[in-house]
C-alpha positions in Angstrom: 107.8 87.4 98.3 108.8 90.2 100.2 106.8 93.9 99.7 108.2 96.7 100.0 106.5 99.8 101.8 105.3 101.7 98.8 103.8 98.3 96.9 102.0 97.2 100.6 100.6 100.7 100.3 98.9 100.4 97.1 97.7 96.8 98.1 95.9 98.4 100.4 94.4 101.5 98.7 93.8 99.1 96.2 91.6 96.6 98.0 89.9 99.4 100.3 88.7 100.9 96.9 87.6 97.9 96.3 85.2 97.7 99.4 87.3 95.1 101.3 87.2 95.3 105.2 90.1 96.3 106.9 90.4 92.8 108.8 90.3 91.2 105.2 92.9 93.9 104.0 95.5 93.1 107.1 94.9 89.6 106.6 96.0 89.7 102.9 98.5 92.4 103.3 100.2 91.5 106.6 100.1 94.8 108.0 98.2 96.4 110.8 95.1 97.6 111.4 96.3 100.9 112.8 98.6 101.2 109.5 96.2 100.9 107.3 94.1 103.6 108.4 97.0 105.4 108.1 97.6 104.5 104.9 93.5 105.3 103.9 93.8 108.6 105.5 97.2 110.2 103.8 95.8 108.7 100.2 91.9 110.8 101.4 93.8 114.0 102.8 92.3 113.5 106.3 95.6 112.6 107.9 96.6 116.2 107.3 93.0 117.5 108.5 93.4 115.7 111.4 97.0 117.2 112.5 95.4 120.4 111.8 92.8 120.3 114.6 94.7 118.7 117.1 97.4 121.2 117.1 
């Protein structure tokens, strides 16, 4: 079964709510590590924080 962006995004926000690692997360999701903490920081807000400062 094949996932599309938007459903492999709310796996993940799912299972970080959840308290699941990010290695457990990657492993069940296929995705990388670096995506998912993308994903974690535009569902908290930080991602925009973070483009903020560094501009």
């Amino acid at each position: 079964m094949i996932l599309k962006k938007e459903e492999k995004e709310a796996l993940v926000i799912k299972q970080a709510m959840e308290g699941r690692t990010t290695g457990d997360i990657a492993k069940a999701v296929h995705i990388l590590l670096k995506d998912i903490g993308t994903i974690i920081r535009k569902f908290t807000g930080e991602e925009t924080e973070y483009q903020n400062k560094s501009s």
